[in-house]
N, C-alpha and C positions, 0 to 999 in steps of 0.2 A: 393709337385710337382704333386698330384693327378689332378690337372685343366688342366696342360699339357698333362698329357698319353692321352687323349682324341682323340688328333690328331699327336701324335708323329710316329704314322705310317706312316704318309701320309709327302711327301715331296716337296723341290721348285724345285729339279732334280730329286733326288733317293730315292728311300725306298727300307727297308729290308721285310714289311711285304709282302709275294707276295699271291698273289690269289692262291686258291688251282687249282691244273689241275684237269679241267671235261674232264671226257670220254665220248665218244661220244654218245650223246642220245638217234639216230637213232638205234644205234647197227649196221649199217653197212660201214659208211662212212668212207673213209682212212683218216690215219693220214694228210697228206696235206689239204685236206678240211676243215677237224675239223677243224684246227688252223688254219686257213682262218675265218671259223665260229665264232668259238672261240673268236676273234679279234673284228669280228663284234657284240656279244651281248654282249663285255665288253665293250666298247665305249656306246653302246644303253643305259647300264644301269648306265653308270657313269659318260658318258660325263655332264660337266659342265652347257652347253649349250643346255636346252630342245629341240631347235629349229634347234641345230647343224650349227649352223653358214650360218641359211637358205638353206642347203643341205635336203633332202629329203631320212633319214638314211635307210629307209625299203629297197628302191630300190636296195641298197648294197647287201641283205640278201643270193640274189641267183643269183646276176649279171656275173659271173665270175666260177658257178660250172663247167660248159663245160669245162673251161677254165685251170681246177688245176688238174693236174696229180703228180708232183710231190712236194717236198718240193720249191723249187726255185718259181715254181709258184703263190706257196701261198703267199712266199714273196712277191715275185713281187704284186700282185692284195692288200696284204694289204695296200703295200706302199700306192700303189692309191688310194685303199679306204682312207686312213688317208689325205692324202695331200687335198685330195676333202675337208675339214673341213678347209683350211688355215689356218690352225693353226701349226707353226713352233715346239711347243712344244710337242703333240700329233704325236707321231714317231716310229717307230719302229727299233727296235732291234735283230739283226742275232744272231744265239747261241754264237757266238763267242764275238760280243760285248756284249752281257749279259752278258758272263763271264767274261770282261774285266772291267766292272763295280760293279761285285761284287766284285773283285780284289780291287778295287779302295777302295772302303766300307770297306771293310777288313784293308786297308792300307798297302799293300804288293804287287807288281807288277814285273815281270821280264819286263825288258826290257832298256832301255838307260837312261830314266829322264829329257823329255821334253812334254812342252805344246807348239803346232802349231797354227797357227793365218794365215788366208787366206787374202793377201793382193792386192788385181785382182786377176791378174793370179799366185804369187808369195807367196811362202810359207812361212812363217816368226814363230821365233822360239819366243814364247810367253811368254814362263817361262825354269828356268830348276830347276829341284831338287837336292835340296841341297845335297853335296855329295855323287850325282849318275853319271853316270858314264860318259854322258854326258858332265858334268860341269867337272869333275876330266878330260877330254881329252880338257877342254878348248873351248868345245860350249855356248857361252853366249846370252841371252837376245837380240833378235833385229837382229841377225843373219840370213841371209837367207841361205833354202836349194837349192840347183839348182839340184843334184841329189842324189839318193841314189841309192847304188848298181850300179851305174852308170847308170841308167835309169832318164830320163831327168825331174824335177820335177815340172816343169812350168805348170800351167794347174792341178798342183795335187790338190782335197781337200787335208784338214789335216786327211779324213778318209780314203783315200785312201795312202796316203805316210804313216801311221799308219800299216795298213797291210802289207808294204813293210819293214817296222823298227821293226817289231813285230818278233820276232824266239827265240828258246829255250836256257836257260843260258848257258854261254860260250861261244856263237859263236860269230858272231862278225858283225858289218853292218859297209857299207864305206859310207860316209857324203862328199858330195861337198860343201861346203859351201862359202857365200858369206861375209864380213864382213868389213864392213867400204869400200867397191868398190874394196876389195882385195880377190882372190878364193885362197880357198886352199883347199887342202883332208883332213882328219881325220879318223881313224879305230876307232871303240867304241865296247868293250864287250857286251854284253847284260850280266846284272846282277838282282838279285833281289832288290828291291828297297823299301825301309820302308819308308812311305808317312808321312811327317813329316804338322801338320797343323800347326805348329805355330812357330815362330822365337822369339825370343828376346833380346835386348839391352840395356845398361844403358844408357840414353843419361846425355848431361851436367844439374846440376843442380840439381840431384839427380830426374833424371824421365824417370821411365821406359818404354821401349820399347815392344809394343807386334802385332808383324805382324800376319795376319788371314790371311792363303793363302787359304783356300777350310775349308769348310765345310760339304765336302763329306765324308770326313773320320770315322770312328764309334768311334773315341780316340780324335776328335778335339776339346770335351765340356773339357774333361779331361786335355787335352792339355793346354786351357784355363785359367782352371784354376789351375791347377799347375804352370801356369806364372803371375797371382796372388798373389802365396804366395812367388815366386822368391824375386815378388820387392814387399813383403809387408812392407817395411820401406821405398816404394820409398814417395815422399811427392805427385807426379801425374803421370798419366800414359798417353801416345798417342796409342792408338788402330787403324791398320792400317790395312784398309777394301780394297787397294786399288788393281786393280786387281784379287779380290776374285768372282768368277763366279757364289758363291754357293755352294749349297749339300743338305743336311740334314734339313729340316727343325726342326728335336725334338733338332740339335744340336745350333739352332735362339734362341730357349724358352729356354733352358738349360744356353745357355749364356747368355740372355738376363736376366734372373734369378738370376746369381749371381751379377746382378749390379744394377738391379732395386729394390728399397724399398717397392715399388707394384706399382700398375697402370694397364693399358692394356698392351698386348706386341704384339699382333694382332690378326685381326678379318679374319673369312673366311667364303667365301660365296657361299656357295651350293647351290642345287637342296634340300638339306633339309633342308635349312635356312641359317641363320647367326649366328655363334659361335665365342665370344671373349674369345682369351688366357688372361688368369690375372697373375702377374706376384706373389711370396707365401710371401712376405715381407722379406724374409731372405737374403740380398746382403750377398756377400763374403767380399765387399769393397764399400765404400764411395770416395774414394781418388779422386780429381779433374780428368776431364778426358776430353780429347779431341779424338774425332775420326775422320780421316783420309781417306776419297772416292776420286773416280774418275769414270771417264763414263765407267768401266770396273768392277765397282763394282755392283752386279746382283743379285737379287733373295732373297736368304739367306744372304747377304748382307748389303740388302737396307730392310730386315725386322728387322736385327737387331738395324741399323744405325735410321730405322724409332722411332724404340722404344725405346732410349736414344734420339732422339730428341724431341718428342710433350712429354715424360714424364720431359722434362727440365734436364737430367740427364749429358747430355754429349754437347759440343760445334761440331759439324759437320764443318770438312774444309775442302776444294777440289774442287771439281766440279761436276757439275749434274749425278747424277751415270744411270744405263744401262736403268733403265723402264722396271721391266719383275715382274706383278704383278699377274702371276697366280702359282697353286700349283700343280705339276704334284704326280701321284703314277706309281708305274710299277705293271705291270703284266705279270705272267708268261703263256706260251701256251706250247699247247701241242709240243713235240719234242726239249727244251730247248732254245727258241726264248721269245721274248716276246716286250710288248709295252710299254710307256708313253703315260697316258692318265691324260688330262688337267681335275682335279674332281674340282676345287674351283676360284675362286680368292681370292685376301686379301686385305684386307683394313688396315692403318695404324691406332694409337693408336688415332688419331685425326680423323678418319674415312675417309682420301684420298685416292684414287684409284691412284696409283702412275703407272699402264703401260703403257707402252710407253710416260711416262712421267718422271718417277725419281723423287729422293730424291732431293728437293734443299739445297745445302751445307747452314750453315749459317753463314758463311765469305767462298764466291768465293776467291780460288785462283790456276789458272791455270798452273804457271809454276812449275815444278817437283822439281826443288831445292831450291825453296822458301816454301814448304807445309809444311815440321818439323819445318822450322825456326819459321813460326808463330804459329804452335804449341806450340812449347816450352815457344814463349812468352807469349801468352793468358795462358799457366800454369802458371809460373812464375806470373804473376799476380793476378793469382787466388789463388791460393798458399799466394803469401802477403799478400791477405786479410784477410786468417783465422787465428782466435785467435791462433789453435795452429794444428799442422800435423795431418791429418787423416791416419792412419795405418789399414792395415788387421791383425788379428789376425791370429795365427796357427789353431785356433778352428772354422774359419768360422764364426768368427762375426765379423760386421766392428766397428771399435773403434775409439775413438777421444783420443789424445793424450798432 
């Protein structure tokens, strides 16, 4: 796995390595400024883009000192400064959201157990977690908010109705929700919530099921592959990318690792060149495999999906996933704030720049309750052809049987 640690710090959302906090140079500057500063000569020396997306980065340096008195301000001027880059990924971070992402990384979070999705003006409930506490009062998928706390939700981001669902274990937030053209209320605890990455299934025919919901989590390689050795008698397995937004990139090469026999598993493209992942030859498993996208599949996602496709490893079905082919790191500033800044992009095992382009599945198939069906059968198929079942071993070598 040594080829990996190389870039396993660095992520397609989140990392744990964070920059260390510099103190301020001058020796006199207040903490708001710095971390104004601060923001600015870490983008200078890591942005992706030499040329910064044709903005002109100096001008930044000292545009805004008049301007920063206290912490808010600094905010505010970094925002600006980063949007000026049009780059949606390259963002910034209130101590409050850093902290809710490291939360996230950890896989531990108080709160209800839902993911929001902005649909116009209308708040739409994206995901819930499994047996949090949300889903236990009966909020399901596809749900709208109309208010919370009885303030009117319409017009909300999902980061700002986030702040409003956010409060300490045991109290409680009221949910107006919308559901099939019908409202009703709901009272939900706020609890703590163990962020689970991966689900699994036996389906018919002896082939198991393993849903990837996030990649953010620091247990999701683990996760992974402890549902590996679940169904190490299953005869093929369906890996289900679909709705996965990402995370982790050391957690793409980790998985990607235990399935690929070697090959590339992706390239990335600096300011200090170009670096390809190799995958160390050791799978966990051979067993047929088909994997499972949709245009909500993103990032760590569509690098994993990329790297069982061009290495021939896996059948890809669904639909064109999200297009988001760069690789963000975070950094921390001074006062416990900090940014995402855009350091690479990536290129696939066959060298395609897939952003704002996507994965193409390799059998389209768009409706939702057709995508296992042909799953299962392209395994089944696959399955008949071999001489005899491929098994995962308990010891971490794949075997033929």
């Amino acid at each position: 796995m040594s080829q990996l640690k190389r870039i396993a710090s660095i992520c397609t959302l989140v990392c744990l390595s964070l920059t260390t906090v510099l103190q301020p140079a001058s020796g006199h500057r207040s903490q708001p400024l710095e971390t104004y500063h601060r923001a600015w000569q870490l983008v200078k020396d890591n942005y992706f883009d030499s040329n910064f997306n044709g903005r002109n980065w100096n001008e930044f340096e000292h545009k805004f000192d008049g301007q920063i008195k206290n912490n808010q301000d600094a905010y505010k001027c970094i925002k600006v400064m980063l949007e000026s880059l049009n780059d949606p990924y390259t963002r910034f971070l209130d101590p409050r959201a850093f902290q809710d992402e490291n939360d996230a990384i950890d896989a531990h979070i108080v709160g209800i157990g839902i993911n929001l999705r902005q649909d116009k003006e209308h708040l739409i409930v994206a995901r819930t977690i499994e047996d949090g506490p949300a889903e236990k009062a009966g909020v399901r998928k596809e749900d709208e908010i109309v208010s919370v706390d009885g303030i009117n939700a319409v017009g909300m981001t999902p980061e700002q109705a986030a702040d409003h669902i956010r409060g300490k274990i045991g109290t409680t937030v009221q949910l107006t929700l919308k559901t099939k053209g019908q409202v009703h209320g709901v009272s939900i605890t706020r609890d703590q919530i163990v962020i689970k990455a991966v689900t699994t299934r036996l389906l018919p025919n002896n082939i198991g099921y393993i849903g990837l919901n996030t990649f953010i989590s620091n247990n999701a390689a683990e996760e992974f592959k402890a549902a590996l050795h679940k169904y190490a008698n299953a005869d093929g397995l369906v890996v289900d990318l679909r709705d996965n937004p990402g995370g982790l990139l050391s957690n793409a090469l980790d998985i990607s690792n235990y399935l690929l026999e070697g090959g590339a598993i992706v390239s990335t493209v600096s300011r200090n060149g170009r670096h390809t992942q190799i995958a160390d030859g050791t799978p966990v498993t051979r067993q047929p495999m088909v994997v499972l996208v949709n245009d909500d599949s993103a990032s760590a996602s569509e690098i994993l999906a990329s790297a069982l496709k061009d290495n021939g490893r896996a059948t890809i079905v669904g639909t064109k996933t999200f297009g988001k082919g760069l690789v963000q790191e975070i950094n921390r500033l001074p006062g416990g704030a900090a940014i995402h800044i855009t350091v690479s992009r990536y290129l696939t095992p066959s060298g395609a720049d897939i952003h704002k382009i996507g994965v193409i599945p390799d059998i389209y198939v768009d409706k939702k309750e057709e995508v296992e069906n042909v799953a299962t059968r392209l395994l089944k198929e696959k399955i008949a052809s071999l001489k005899a079942p491929i098994r995962t071993s308990v010891n971490n070598v794949a075997v033929t049987r």
